[in-house]
C-alpha positions in Angstrom: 0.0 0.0 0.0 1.1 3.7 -0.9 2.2 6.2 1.9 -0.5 8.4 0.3 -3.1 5.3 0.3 -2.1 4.9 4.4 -2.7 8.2 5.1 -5.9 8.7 3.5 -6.9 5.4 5.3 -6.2 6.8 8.6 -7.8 10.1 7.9 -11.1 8.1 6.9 -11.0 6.5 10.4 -10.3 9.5 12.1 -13.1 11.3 10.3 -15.6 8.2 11.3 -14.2 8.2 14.8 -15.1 11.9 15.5 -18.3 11.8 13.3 -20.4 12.5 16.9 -18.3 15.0 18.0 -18.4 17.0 14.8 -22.5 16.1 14.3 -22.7 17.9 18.0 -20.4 21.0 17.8 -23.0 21.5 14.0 -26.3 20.9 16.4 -24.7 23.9 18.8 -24.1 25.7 15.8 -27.8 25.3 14.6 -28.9 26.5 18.0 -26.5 29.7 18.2 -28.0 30.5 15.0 -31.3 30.2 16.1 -30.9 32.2 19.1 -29.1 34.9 16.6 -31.9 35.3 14.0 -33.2 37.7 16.5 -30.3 39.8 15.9 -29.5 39.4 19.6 -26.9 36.2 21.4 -26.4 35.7 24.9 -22.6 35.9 25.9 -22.2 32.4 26.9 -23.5 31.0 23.9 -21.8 33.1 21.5 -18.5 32.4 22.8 -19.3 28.9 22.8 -20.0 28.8 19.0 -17.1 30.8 18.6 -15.0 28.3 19.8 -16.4 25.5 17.6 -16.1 27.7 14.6 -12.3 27.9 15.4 -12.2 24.5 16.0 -13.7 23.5 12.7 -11.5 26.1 11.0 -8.7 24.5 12.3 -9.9 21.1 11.4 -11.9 20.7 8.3 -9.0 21.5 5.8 -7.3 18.5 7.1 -10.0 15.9 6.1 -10.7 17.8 2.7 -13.1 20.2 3.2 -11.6 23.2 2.4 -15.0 24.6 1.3 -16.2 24.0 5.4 -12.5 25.7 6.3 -13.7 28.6 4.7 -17.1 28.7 6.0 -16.1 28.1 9.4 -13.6 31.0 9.1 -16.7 32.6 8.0 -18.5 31.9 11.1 -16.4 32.5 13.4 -15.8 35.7 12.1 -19.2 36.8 12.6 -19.1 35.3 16.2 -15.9 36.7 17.3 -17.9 40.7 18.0 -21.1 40.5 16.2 -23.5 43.5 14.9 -27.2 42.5 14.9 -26.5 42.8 10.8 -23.7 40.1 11.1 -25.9 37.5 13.0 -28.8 37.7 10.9 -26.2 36.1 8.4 -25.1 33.6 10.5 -28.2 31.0 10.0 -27.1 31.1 6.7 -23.3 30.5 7.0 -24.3 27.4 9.1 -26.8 25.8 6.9 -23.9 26.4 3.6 -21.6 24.6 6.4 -23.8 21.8 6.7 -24.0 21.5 2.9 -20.4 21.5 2.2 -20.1 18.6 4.4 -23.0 16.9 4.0 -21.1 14.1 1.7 -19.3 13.0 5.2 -21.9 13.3 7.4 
């Protein structure tokens, strides 16, 4: 087996293995954005989300999903000192997150 072949193999695994973990920091995202469409997030929350976002920034480039690097980026741009403009947005930044990874999920 190729080097390349091995690696890709133990990326798929590590993908599968955090599957939960990734479907749960998307749900928290889905409910920070929900809070936000009002154009208003509680502290706690927001910093929370904010975290993930960095997280999946960090993350998602590794396992091929540039696309959800970006979007992620995206999002936690919005969180890190949101205007009522900016979270309106954020519903939709999650739900093109969701998309771009929808293949692995």
């Amino acid at each position: 087996m190729k080097k390349a072949d091995q690696i890709d193999n133990v990326l798929a695994s590590l993908w599968k293995k955090n599957l939960p973990t990734l479907r749960e920091r998307l749900d928290l995202l889905d409910r920070t954005a929900s809070l936000a469409a009002s154009g208003t997030l509680p502290e706690e929350p927001r910093l929370e989300a904010y975290s993930i976002a960095h997280k999946l920034t960090g993350s998602l480039g590794m396992f091929g999903y540039q696309q959800g690097t970006d979007i992620a980026r995206k999002i936690e741009h919005i969180l890190k000192s949101p205007t009522p403009a900016e979270l309106t947005t954020l519903a939709a930044a999650r739900k093109d997150l969701r998309t771009s990874l929808s293949a692995g999920l």
